[in-house]
C-alpha positions as semicolon CSV with decimal commas, in nm:
position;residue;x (nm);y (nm);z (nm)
1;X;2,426;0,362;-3,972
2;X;2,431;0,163;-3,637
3;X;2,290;-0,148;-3,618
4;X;2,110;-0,224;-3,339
5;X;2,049;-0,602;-3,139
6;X;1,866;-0,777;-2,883
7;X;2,069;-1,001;-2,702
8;X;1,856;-1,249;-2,542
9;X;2,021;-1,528;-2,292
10;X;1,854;-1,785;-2,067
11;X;1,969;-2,059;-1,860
12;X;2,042;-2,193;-1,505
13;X;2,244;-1,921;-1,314
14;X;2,600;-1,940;-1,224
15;X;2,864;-1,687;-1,109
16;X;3,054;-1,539;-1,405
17;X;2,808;-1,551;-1,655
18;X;2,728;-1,162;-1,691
19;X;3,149;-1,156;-1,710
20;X;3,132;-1,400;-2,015
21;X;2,854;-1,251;-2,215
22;X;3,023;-0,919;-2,147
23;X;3,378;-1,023;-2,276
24;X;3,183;-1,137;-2,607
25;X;3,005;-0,829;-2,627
26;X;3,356;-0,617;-2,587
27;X;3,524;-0,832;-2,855
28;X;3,244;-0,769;-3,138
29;X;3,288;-0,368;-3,049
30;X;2,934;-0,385;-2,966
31;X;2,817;-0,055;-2,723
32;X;2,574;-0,106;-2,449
33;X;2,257;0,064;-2,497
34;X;2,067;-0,100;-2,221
35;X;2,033;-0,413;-2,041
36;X;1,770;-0,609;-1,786
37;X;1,855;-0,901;-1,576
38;X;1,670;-1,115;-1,358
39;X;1,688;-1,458;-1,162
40;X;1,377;-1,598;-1,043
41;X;1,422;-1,972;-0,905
42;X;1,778;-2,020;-0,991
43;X;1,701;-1,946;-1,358
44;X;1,859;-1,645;-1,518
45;X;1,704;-1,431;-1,775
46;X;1,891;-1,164;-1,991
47;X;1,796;-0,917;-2,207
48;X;2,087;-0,621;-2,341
49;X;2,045;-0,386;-2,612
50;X;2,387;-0,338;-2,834
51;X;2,485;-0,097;-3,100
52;X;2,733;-0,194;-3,397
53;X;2,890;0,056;-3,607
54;X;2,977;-0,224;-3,825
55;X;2,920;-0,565;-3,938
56;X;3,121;-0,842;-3,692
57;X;3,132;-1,177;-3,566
58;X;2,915;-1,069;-3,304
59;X;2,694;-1,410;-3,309
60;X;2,926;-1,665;-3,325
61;X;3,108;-1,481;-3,025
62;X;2,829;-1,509;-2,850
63;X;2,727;-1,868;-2,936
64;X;3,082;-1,970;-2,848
65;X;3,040;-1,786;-2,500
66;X;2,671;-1,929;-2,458
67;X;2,797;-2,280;-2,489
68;X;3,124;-2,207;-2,226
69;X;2,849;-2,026;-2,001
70;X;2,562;-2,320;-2,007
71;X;2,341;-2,007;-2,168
72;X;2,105;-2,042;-2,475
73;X;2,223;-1,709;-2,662
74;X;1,972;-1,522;-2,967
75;X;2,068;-1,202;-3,120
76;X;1,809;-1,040;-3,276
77;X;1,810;-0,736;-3,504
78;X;1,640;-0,414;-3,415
79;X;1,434;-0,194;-3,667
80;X;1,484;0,176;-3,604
81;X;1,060;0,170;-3,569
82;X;1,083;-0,109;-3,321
83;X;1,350;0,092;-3,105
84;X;1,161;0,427;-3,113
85;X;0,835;0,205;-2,982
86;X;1,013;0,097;-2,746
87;X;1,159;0,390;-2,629
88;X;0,781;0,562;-2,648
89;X;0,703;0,284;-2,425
90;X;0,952;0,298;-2,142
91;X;0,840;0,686;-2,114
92;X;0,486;0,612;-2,093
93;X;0,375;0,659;-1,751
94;X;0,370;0,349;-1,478
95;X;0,089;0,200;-1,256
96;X;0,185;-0,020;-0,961
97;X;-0,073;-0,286;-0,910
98;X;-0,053;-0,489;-0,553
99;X;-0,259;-0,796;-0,518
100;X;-0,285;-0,903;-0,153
101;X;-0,424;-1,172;-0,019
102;X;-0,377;-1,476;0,291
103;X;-0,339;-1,648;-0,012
104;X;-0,326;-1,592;-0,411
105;X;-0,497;-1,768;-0,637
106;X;-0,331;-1,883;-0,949
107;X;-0,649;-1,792;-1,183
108;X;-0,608;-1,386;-1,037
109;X;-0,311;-1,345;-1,314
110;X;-0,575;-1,419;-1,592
111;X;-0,803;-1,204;-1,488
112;X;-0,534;-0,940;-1,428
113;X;-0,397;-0,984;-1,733
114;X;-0,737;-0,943;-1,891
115;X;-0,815;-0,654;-1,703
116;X;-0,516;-0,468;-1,802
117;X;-0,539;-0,584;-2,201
118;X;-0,864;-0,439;-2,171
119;X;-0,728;-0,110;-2,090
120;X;-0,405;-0,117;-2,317
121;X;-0,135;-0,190;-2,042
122;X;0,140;-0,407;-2,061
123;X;0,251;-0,551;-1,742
124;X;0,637;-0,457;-1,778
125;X;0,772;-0,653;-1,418
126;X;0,576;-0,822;-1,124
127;X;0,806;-0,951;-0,839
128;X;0,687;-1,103;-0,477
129;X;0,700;-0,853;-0,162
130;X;0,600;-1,147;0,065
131;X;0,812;-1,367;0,210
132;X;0,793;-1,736;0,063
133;X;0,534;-2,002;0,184
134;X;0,592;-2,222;0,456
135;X;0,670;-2,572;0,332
136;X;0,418;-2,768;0,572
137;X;0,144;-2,552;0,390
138;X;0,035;-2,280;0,604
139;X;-0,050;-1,958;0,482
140;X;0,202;-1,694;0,534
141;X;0,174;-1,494;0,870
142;X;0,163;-1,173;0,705
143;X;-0,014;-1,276;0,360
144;X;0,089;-1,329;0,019
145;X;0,192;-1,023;-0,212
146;X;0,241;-0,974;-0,583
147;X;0,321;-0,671;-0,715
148;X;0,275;-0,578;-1,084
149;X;0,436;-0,305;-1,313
150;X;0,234;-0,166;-1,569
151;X;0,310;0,068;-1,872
152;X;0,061;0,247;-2,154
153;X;-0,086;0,542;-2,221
154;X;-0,297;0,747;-1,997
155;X;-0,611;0,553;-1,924
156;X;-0,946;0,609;-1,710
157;X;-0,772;0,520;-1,391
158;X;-1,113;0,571;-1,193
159;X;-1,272;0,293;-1,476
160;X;-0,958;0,062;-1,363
161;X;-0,989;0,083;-1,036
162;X;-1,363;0,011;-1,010
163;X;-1,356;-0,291;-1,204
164;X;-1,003;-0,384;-0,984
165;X;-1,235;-0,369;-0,701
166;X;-1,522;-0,598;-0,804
167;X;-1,274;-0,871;-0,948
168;X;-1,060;-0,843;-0,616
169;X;-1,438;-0,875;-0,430
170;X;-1,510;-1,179;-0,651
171;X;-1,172;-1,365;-0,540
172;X;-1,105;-1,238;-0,211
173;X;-0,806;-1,064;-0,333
174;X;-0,679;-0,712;-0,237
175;X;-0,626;-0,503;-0,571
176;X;-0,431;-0,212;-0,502
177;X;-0,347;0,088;-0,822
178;X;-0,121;0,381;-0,771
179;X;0,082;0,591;-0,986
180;X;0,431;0,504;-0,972
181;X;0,595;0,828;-0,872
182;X;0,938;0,954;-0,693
183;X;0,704;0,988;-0,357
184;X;0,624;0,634;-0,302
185;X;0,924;0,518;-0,133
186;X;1,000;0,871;0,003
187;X;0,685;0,938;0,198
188;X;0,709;1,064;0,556
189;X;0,435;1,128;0,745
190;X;0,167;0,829;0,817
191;X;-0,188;0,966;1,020
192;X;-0,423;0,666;1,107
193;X;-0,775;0,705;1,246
194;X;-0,830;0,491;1,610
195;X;-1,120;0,293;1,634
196;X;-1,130;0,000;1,392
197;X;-0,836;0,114;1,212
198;X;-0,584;0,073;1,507
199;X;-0,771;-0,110;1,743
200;X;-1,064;-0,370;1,664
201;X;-1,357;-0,197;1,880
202;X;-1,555;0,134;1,845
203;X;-1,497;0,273;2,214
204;X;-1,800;0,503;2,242
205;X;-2,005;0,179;2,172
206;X;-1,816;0,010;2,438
207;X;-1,842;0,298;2,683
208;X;-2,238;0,318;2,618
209;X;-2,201;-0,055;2,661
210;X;-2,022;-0,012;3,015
211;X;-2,313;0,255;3,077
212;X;-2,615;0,059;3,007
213;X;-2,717;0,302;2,710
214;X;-2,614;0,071;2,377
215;X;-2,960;0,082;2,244
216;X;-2,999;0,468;2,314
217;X;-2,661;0,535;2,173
218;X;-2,656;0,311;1,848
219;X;-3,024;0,478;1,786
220;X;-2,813;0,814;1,770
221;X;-2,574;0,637;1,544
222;X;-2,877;0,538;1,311
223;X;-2,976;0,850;1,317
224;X;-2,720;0,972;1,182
225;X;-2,652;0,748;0,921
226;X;-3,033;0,811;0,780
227;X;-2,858;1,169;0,714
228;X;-3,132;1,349;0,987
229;X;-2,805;1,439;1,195
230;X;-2,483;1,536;1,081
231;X;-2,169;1,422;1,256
232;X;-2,121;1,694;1,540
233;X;-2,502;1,669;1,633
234;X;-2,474;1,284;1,657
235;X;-2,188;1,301;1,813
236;X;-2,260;1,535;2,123
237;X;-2,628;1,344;2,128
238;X;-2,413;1,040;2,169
239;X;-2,169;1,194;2,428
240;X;-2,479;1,356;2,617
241;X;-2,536;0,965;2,703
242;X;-2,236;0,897;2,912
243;X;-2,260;1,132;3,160
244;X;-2,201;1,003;3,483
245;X;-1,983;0,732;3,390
246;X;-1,733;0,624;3,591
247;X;-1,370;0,681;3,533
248;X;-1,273;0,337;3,640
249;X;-1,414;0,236;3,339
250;X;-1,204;0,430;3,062
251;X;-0,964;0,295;3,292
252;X;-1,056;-0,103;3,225
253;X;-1,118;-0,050;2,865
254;X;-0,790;0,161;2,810
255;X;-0,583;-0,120;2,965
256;X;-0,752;-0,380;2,769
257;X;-0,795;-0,207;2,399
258;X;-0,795;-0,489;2,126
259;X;-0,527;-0,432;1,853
260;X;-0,601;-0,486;1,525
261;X;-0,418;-0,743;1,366
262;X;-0,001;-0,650;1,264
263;X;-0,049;-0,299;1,424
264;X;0,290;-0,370;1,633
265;X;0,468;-0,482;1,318
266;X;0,383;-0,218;1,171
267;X;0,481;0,075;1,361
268;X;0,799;-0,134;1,466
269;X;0,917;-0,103;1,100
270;X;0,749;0,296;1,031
271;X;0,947;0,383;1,330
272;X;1,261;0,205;1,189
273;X;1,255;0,347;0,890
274;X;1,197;0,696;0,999
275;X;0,839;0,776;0,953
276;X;0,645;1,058;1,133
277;X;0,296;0,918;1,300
278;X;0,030;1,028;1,416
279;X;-0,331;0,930;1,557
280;X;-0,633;1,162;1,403
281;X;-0,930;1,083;1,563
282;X;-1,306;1,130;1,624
283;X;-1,227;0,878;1,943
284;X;-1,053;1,008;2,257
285;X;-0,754;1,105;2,354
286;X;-0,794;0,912;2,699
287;X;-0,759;0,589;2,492
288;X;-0,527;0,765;2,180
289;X;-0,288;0,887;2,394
290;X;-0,259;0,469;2,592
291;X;-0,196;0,352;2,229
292;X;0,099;0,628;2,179
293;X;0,222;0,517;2,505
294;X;0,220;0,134;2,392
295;X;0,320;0,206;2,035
296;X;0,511;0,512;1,962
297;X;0,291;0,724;1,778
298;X;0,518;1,050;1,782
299;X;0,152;1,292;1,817
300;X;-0,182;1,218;1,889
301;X;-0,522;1,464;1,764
302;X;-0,852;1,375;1,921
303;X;-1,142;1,445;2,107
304;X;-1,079;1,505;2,476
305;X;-1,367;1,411;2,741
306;X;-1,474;1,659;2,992
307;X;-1,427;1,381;3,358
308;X;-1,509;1,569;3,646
309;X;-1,496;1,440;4,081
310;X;-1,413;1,092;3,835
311;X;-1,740;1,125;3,631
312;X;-1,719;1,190;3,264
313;X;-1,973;1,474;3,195
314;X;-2,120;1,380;2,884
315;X;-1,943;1,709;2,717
316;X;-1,628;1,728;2,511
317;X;-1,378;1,996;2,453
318;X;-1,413;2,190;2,135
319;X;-1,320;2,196;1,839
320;X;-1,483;1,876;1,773
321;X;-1,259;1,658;1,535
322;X;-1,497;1,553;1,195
323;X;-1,416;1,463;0,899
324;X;-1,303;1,850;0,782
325;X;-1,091;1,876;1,047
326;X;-0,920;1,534;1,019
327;X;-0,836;1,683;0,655
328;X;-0,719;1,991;0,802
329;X;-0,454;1,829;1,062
330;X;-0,297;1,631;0,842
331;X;-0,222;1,927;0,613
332;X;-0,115;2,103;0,923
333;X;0,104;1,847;1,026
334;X;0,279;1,827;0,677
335;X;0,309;2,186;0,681
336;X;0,474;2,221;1,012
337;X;0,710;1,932;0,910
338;X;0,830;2,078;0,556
339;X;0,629;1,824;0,388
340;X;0,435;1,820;0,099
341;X;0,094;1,654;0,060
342;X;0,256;1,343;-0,207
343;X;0,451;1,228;0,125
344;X;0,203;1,194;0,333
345;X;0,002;0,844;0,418
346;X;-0,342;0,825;0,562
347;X;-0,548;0,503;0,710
348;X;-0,881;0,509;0,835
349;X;-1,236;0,284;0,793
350;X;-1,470;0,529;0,807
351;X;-1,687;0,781;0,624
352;X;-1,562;1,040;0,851
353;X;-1,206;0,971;0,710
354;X;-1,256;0,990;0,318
355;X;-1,170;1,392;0,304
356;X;-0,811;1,255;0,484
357;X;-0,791;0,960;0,282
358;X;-0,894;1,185;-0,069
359;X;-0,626;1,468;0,062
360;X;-0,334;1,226;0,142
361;X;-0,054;1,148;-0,130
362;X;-0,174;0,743;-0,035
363;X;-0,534;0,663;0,118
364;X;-0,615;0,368;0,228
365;X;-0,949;0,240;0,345
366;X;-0,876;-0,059;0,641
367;X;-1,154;-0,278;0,648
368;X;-1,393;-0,017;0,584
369;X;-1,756;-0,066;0,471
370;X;-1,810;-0,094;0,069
371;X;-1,913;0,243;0,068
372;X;-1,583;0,391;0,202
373;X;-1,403;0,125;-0,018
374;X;-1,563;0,221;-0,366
375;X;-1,448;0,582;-0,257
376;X;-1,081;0,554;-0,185
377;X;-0,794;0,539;-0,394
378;X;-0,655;0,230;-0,179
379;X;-0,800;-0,051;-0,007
380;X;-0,710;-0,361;0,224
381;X;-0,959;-0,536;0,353
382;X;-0,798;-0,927;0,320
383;X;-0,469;-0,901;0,570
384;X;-0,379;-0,698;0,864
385;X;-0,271;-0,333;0,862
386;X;0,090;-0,421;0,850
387;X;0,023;-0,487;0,449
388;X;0,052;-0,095;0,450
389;X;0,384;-0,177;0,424
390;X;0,351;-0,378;0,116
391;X;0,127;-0,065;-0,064
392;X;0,459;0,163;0,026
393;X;0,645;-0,051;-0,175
394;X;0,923;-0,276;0,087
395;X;0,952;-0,627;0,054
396;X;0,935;-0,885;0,340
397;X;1,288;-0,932;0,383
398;X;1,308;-0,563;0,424
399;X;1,139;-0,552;0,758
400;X;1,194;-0,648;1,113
401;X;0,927;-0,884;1,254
């Protein structure tokens, strides 16, 4: 019967090391059955998995090797139950857990690793996706990230997620869960809402602003918030407000829209690595389509304001775009591209969004209310939008800044 080993080696990395151990593991006759290495901070860590049909000098071949190599060398014997655990394990299914943050605090990995005892994971890998910290002590420009591997059996992802939220709450700390899947570095269509996800403002409320109606419009807003009007009756109320305003004033606020923090990194890098995008909106397509002129969204879906003799008329062109319709596009937009629904990507803040955020393969809620938050799958509310990037799974050192 084969025997089978653990072959545990540690020590400060050096070129030629994987070359030794390997020559030692050739001269016992020992097969490979699998193997893991890593370096983290110039210190190597390896873990291989032989067979042996036979009994052979296979430890003191490695000791001798170990000692030529500067490596501390164990070889352990497998049970057949331990192997078969094992083996149950590494088919179990995986959850990706980001933590995100302008900075990290060290006492998040006990809590963590509480949290995910408590629901029988084992945290299998975690590895950086942020660049390294400056050394005069400044936080990073585009926040620290940690990302963690877990493995167990199924578990109450909704229970994991809720109580991910309230620790990340408690230590201003981002805590992202997906299931790992073939999709998540292979998505290809991204659809962000506008206002407050793309740019920092609301317009409307900046156009009733312009207009001397705030008060009458954010009354309209409250309105609708107390649930006595639904989202198209607020929002032709709202738009019955504006009329008579002034297209030199779209123009101003067009030329002057506030973009939310890493937006241009962002779609630098999307655009690089051959992502689809697109705006969905319950904004305008005045100020949509100034952002896909300054930022390369390839399509834009919004509401488009009725300007007549320069005058906007307080009237927009139907269909009005809710939160159904939102939905809707972005399955229309995956269909028309041969895509499915797992490789699509959808960021938004609002209420109005959570039927696009619930129907895309990722969802993220961007500095949404607690509300929207608690009802998403994904949430970053700590960095800029560019940490999309991070939830997609690339690494710092991947991107262009």
């Amino acid at each position: 019967m084969m025997k089978r080993c653990l072959i545990r080696a540690t020590g400060v990395a050096r070129p030629g090391q994987l070359a030794g151990l390997g020559r030692a593991l050739a001269k016992s006759g020992a097969r490979l059955l699998d193997i893991n290495q890593s370096v983290t901070f110039g210190m190597l860590s390896l873990e291989a998995l032989v067979g042996l049909d036979h009994d052979s000098a296979l430890e003191a071949a490695l000791s001798e090797a170990g000692d030529a190599l500067g490596l501390d060398v164990q070889a352990i014997t497998v049970s057949a139950e331990e192997y078969h655990r094992w083996s149950e394990q590494a088919s179990a299914p995986r959850l990706i857990l980001t933590l995100l943050a302008p900075r990290l605090p060290a006492g998040i990995l006990a809590e963590v690793g509480g949290l995910t005892a408590e629901f029988g994971l084992t945290v299998e890998l975690i590895h950086r996706l942020s660049g390294r910290e400056p050394l005069d002590g400044e936080a990073p420009e585009s926040g620290a990230c940690v990302e963690c591997w877990l493995r167990g059996e199924e578990t109450d992802l909704e229970a994991l997620r809720e109580k991910a939220l309230a620790l990340g709450a408690q230590h201003g700390v981002d805590i992202a869960l997906q299931e790992d899947s073939i999709w998540r570095r292979h998505r290809r269509l991204v659809c962000f809402d506008m206002d407050s996800t793309l740019i920092k403002t609301e317009v409307i409320d900046e156009l009733a602003r312009r207009h001397g109606v705030g008060d009458e419009v954010a009354e309209v807003t409250e309105q609708a918030m107390r649930g006595e009007l639904d989202f198209q009756e607020s929002f032709r109320a709202r738009m019955a407000k504006l009329e008579g305003l002034d297209e030199s004033v779209l123009v101003d606020i067009a030329a002057n829209l506030p973009l939310m923090d890493g937006v241009e990194r962002l779609m630098v890098n999307l655009k690089r690595l051959g992502y689809r995008t697109a705006i969905i909106s319950g904004g305008f397509t005045y100020f949509a389509r100034h952002l896909q002129e300054r930022l390369g969204f390839d399509e834009v879906h919004a509401n488009e304001l009725l300007i007549e003799n320069g005058k906007v008329t307080g009237e927009v062109r139907e269909p009005i775009i809710d939160a159904e319709r939102k939905a809707a596009l972005l399955e229309q937009i995956a269909l028309r591209e041969g895509l499915t629904l797992d490789q699509t990507i959808a960021v938004g803040d609002g209420a109005n969004d959570l039927k696009m955020l619930a129907q895309a393969g990722l969802g993220i809620a961007f500095r949404a209310k607690p509300l929207v938050r608690a009802q998403a799958r994904q949430a970053i509310s700590t960095l800029g939008i560019d940490a999309v990037l991070y939830l997609i799974g690339y690494r710092q050192i991947d991107l262009l800044e």
